[in-house]
PDB file of N, CA, C and O in Angstrom:
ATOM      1  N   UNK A   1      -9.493  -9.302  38.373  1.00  0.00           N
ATOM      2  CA  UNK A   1      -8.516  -9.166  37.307  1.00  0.00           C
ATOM      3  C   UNK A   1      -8.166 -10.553  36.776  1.00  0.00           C
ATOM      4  O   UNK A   1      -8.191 -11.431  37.639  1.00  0.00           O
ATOM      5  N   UNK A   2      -7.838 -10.945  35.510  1.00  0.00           N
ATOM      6  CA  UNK A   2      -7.671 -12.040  34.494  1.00  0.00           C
ATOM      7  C   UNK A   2      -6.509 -12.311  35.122  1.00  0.00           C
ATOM      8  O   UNK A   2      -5.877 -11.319  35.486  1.00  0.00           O
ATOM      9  N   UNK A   3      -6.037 -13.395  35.359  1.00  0.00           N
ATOM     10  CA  UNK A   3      -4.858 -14.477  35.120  1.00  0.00           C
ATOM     11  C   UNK A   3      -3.939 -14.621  33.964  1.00  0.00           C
ATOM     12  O   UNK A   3      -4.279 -15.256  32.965  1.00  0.00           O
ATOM     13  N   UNK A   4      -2.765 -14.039  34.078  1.00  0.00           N
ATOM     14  CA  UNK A   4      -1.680 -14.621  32.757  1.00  0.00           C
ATOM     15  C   UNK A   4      -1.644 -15.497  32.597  1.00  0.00           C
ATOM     16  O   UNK A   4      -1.037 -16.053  33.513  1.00  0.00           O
ATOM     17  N   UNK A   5      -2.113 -16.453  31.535  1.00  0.00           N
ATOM     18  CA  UNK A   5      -1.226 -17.299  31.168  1.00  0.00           C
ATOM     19  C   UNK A   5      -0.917 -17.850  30.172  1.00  0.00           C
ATOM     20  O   UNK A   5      -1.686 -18.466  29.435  1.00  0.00           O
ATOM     21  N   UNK A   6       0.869 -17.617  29.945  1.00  0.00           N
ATOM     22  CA  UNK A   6       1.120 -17.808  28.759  1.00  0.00           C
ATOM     23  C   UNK A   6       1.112 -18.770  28.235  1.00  0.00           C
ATOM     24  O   UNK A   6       1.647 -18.504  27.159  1.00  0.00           O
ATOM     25  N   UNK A   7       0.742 -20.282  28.232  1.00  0.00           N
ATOM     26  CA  UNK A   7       0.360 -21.407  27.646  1.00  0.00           C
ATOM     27  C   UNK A   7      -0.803 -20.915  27.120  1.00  0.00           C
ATOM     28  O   UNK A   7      -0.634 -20.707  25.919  1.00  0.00           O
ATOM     29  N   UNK A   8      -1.887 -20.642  27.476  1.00  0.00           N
ATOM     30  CA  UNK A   8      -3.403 -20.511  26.887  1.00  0.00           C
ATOM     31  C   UNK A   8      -3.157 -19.436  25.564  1.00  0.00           C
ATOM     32  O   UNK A   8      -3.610 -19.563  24.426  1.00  0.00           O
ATOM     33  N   UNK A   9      -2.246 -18.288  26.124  1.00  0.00           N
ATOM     34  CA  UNK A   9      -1.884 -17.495  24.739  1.00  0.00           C
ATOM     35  C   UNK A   9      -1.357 -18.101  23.647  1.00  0.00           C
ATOM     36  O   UNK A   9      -1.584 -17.772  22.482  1.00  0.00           O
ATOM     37  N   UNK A  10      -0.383 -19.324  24.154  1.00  0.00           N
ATOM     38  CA  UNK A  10       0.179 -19.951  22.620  1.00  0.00           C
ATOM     39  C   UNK A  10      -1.134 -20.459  22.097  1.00  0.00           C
ATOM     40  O   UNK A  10      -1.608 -20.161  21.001  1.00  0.00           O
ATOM     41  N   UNK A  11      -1.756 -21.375  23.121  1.00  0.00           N
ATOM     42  CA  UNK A  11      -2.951 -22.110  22.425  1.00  0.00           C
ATOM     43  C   UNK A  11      -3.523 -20.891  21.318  1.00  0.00           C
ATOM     44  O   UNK A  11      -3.529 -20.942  20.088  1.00  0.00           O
ATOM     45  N   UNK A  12      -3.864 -20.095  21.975  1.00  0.00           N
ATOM     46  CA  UNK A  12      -5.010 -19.066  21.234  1.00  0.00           C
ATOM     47  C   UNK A  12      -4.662 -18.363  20.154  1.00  0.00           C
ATOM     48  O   UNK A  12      -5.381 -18.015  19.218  1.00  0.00           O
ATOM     49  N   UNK A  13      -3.306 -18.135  20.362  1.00  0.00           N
ATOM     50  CA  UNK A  13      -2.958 -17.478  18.697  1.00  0.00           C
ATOM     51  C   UNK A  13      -2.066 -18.816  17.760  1.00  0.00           C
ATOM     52  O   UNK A  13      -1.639 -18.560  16.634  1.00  0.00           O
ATOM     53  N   UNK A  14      -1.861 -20.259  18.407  1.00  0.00           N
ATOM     54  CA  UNK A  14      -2.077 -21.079  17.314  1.00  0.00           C
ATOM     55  C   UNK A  14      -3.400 -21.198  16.777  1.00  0.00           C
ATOM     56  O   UNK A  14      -3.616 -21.158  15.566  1.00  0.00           O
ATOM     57  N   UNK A  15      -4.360 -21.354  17.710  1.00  0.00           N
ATOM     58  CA  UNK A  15      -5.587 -21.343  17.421  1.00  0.00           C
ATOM     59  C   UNK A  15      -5.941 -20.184  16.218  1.00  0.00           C
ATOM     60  O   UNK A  15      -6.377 -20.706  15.192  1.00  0.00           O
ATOM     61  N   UNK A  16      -5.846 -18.972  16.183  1.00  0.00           N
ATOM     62  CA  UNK A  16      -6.323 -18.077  15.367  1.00  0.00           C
ATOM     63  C   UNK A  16      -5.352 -18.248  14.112  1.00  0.00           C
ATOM     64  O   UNK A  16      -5.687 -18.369  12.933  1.00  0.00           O
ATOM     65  N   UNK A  17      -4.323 -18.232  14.546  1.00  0.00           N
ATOM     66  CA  UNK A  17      -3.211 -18.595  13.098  1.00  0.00           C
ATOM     67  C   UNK A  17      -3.834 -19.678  12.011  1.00  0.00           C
ATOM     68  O   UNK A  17      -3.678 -19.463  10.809  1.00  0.00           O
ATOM     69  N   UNK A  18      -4.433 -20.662  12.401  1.00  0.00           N
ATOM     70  CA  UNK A  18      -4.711 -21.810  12.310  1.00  0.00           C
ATOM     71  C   UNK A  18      -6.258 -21.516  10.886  1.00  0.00           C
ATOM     72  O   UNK A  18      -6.587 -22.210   9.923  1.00  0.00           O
ATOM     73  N   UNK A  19      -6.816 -20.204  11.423  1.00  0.00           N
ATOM     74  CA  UNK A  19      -8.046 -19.977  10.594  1.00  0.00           C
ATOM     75  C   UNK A  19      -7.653 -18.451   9.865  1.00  0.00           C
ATOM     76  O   UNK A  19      -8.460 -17.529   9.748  1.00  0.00           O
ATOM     77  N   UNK A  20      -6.352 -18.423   9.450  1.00  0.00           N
ATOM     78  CA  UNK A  20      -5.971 -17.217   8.522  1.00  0.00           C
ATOM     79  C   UNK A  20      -5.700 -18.033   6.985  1.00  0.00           C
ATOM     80  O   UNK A  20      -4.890 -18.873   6.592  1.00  0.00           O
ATOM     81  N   UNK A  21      -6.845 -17.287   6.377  1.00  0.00           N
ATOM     82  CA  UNK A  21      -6.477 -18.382   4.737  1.00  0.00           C
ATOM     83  C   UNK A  21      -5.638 -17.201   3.942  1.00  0.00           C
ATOM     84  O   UNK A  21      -6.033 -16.071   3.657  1.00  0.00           O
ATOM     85  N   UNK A  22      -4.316 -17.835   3.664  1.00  0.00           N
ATOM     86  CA  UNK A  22      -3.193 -17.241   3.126  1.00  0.00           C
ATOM     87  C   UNK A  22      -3.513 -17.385   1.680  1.00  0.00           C
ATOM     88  O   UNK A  22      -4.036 -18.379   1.176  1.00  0.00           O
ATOM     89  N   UNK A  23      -3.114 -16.195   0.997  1.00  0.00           N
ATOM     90  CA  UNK A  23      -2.705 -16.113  -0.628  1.00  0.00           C
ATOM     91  C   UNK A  23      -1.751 -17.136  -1.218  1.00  0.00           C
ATOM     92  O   UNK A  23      -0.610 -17.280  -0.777  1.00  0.00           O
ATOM     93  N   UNK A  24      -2.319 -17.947  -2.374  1.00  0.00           N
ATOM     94  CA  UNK A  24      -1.498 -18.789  -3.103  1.00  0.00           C
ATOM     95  C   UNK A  24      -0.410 -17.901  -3.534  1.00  0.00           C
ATOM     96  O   UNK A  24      -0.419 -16.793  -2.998  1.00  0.00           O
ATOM     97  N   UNK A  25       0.617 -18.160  -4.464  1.00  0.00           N
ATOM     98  CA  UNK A  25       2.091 -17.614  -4.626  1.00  0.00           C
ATOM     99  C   UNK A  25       1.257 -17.129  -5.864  1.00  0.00           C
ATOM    100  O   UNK A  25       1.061 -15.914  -5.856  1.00  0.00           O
ATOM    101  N   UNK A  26       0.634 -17.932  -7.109  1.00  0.00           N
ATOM    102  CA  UNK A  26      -0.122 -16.609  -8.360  1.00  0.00           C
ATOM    103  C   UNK A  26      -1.047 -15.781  -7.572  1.00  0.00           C
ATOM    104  O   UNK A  26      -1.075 -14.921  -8.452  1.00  0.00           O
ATOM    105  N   UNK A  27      -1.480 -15.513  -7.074  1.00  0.00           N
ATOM    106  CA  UNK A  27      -2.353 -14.628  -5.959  1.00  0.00           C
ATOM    107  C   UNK A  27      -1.320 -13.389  -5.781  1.00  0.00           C
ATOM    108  O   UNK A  27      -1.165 -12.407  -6.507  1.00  0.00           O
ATOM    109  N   UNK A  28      -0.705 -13.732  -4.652  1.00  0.00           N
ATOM    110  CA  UNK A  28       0.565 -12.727  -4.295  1.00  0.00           C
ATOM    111  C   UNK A  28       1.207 -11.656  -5.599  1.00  0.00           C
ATOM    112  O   UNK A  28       1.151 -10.429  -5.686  1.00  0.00           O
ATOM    113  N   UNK A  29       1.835 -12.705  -6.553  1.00  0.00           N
ATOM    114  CA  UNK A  29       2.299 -12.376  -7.723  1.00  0.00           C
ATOM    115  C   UNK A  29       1.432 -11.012  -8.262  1.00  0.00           C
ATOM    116  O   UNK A  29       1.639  -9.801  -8.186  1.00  0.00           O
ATOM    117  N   UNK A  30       0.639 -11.628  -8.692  1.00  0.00           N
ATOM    118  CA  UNK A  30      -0.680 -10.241  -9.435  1.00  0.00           C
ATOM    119  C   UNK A  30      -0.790  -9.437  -8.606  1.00  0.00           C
ATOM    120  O   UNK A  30      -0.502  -8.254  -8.787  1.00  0.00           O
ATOM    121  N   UNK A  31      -1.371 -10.065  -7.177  1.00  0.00           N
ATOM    122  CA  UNK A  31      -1.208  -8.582  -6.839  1.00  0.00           C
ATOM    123  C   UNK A  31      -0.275  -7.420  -6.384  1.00  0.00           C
ATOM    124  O   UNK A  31      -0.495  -6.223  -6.199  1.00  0.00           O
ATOM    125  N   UNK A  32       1.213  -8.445  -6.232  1.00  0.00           N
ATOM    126  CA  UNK A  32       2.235  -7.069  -6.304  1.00  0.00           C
ATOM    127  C   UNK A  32       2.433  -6.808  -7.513  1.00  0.00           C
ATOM    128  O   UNK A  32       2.735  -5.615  -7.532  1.00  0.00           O
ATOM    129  N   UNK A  33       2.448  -7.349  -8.903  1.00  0.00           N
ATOM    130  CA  UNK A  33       2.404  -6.460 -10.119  1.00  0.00           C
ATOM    131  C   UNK A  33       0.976  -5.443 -10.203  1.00  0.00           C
ATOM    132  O   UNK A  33       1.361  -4.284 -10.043  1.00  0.00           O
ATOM    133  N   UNK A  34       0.170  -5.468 -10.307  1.00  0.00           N
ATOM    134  CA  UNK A  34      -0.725  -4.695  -9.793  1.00  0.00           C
ATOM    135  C   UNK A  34      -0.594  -3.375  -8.993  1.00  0.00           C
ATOM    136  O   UNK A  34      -1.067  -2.295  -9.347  1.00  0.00           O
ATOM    137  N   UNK A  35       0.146  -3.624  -7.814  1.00  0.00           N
ATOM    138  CA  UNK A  35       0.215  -2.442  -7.001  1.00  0.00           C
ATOM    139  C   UNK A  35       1.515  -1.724  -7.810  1.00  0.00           C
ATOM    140  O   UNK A  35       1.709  -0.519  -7.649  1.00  0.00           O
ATOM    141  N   UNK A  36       2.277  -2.416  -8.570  1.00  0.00           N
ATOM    142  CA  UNK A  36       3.449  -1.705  -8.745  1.00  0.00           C
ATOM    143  C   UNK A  36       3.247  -1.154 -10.211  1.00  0.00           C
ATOM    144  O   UNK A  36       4.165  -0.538 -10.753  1.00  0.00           O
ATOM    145  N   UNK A  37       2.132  -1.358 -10.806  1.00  0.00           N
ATOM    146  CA  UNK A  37       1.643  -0.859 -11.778  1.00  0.00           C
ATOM    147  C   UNK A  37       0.666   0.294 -11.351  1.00  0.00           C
ATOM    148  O   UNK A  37       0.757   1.322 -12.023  1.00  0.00           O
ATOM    149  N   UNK A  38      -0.147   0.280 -10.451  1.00  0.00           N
ATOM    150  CA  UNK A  38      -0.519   1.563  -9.811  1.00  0.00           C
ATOM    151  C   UNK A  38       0.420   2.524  -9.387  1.00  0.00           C
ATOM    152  O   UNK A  38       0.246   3.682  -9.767  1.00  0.00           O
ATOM    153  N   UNK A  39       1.284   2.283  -8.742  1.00  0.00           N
ATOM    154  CA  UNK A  39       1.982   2.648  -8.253  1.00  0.00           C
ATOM    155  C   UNK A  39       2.507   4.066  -9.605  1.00  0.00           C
ATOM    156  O   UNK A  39       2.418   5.293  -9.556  1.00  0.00           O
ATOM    157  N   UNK A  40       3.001   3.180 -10.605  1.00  0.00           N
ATOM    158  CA  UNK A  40       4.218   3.765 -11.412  1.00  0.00           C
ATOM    159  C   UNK A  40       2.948   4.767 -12.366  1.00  0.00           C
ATOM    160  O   UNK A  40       3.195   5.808 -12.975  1.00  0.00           O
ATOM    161  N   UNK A  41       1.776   4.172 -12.270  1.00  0.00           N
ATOM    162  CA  UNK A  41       0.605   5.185 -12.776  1.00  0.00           C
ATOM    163  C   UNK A  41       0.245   6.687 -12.081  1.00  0.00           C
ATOM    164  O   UNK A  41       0.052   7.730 -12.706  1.00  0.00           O
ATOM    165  N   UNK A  42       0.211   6.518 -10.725  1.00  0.00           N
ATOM    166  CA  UNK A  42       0.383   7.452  -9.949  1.00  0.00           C
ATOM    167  C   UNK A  42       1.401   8.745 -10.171  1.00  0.00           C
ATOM    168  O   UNK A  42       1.117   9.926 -10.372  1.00  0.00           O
ATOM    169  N   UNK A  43       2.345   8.264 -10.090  1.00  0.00           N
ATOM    170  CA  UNK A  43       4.070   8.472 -10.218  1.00  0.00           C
ATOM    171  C   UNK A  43       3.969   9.354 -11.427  1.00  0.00           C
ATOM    172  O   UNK A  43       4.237  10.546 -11.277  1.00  0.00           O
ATOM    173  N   UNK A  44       3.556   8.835 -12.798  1.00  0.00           N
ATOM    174  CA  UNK A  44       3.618   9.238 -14.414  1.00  0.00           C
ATOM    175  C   UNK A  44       2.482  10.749 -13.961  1.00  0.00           C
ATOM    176  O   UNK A  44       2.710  11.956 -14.044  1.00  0.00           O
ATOM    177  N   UNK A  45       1.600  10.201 -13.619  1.00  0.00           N
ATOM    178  CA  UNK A  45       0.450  11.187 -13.589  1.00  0.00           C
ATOM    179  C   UNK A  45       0.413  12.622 -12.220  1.00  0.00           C
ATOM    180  O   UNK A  45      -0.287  13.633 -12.168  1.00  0.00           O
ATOM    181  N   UNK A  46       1.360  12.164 -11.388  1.00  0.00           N
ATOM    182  CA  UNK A  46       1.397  13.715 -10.678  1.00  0.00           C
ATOM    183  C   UNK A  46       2.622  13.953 -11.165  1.00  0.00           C
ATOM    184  O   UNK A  46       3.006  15.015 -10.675  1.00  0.00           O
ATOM    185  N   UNK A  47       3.502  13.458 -11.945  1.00  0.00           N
ATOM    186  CA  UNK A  47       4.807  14.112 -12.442  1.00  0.00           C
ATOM    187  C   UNK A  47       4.348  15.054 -13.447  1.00  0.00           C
ATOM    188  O   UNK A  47       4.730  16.224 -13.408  1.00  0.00           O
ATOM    189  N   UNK A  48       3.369  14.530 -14.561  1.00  0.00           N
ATOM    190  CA  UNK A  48       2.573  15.558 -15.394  1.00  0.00           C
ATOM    191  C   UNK A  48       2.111  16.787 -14.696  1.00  0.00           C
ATOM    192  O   UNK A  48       2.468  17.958 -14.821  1.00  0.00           O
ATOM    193  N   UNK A  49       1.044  16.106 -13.769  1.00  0.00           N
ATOM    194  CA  UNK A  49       0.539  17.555 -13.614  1.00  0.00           C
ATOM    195  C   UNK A  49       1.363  18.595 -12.514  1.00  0.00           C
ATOM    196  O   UNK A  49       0.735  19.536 -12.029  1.00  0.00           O
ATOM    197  N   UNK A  50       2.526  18.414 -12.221  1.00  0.00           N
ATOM    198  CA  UNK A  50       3.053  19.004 -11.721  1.00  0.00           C
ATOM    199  C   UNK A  50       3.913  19.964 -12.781  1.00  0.00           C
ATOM    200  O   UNK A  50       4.063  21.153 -12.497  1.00  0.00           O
ATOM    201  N   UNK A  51       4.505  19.386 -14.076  1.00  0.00           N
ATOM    202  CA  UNK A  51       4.714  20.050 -14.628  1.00  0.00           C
ATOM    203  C   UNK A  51       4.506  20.704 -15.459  1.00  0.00           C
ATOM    204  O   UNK A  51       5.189  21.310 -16.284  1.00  0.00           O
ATOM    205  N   UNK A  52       2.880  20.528 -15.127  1.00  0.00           N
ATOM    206  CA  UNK A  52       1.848  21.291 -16.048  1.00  0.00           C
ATOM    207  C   UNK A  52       1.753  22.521 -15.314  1.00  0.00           C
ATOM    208  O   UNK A  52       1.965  23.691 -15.630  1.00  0.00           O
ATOM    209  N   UNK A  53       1.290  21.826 -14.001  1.00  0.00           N
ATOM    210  CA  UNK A  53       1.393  23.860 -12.518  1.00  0.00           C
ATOM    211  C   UNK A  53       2.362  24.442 -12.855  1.00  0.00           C
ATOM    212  O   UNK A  53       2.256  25.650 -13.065  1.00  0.00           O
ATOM    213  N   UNK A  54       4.089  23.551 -13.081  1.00  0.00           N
ATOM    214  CA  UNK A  54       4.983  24.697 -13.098  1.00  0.00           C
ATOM    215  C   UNK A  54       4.998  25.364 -14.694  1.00  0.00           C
ATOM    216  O   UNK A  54       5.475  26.418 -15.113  1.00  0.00           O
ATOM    217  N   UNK A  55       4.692  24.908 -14.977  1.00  0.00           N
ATOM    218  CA  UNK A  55       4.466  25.810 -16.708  1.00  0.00           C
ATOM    219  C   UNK A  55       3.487  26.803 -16.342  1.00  0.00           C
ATOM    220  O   UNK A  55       3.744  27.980 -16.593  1.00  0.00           O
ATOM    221  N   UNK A  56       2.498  26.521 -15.834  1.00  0.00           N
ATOM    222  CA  UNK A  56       1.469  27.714 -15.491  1.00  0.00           C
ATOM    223  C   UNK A  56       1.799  28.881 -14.255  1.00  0.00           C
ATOM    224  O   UNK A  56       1.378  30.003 -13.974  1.00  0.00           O
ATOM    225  N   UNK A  57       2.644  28.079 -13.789  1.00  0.00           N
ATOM    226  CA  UNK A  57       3.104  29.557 -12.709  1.00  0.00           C
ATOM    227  C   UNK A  57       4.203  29.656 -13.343  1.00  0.00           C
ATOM    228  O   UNK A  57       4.986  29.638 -12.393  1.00  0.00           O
ATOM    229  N   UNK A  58       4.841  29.748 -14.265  1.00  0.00           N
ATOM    230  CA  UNK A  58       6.015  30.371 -14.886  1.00  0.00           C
ATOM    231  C   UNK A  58       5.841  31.565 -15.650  1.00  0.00           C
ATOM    232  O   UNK A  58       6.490  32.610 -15.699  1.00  0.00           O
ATOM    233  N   UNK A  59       4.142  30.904 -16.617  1.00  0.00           N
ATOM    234  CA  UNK A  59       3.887  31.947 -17.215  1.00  0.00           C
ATOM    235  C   UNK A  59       3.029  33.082 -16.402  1.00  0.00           C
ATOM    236  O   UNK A  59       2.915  34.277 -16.677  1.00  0.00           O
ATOM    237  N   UNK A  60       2.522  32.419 -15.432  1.00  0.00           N
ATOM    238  CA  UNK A  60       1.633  33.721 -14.755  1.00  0.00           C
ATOM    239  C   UNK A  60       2.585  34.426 -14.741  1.00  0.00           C
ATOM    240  O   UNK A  60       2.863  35.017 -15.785  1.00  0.00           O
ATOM    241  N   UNK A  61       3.685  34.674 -13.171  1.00  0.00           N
ATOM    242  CA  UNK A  61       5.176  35.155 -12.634  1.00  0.00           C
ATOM    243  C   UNK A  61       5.508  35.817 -14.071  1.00  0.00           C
ATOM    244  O   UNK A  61       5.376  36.993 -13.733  1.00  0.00           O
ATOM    245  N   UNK A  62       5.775  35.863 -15.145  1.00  0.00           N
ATOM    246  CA  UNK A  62       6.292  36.006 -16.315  1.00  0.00           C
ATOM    247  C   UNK A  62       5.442  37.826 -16.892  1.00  0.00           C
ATOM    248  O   UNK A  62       5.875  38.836 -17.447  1.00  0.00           O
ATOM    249  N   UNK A  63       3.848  37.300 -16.246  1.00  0.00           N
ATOM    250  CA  UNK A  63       2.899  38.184 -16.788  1.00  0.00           C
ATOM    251  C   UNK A  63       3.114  39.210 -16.075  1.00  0.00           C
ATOM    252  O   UNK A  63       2.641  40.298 -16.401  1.00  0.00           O
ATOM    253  N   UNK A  64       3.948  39.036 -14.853  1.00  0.00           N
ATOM    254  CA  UNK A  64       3.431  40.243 -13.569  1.00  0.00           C
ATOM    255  C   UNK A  64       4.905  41.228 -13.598  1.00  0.00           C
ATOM    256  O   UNK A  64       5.010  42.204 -12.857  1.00  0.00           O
TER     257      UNK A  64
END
């Protein structure tokens, strides 16, 4: 069985921290406007077709 030890763990996840290449701040930017523009696209477009189903089961229900 492996040995704890927590010095070698700091080493190793400074170590890995060390080779994570982070997003510039215009990077970040776009892409949360981006997601929040998907987002609100999503949102517009099952609000439609939802109230497109309920128009269509209003009128079915209506027929019967």
């Amino acid at each position: 069985m492996a040995k704890l030890d927590p010095a070698q763990f700091v080493r190793d996840v400074k170590s890995e921290v060390a080779k994570v290449t982070w997003p510039s701040r215009k990077e970040t930017l776009i892409t949360t406007g981006l997601v929040l523009a998907m987002s609100t696209l999503a949102a517009v477009f099952f609000l439609v077709t939802d109230q497109l189903i309920a128009v269509a089961m209003r009128g079915v229900f209506r027929l019967g």
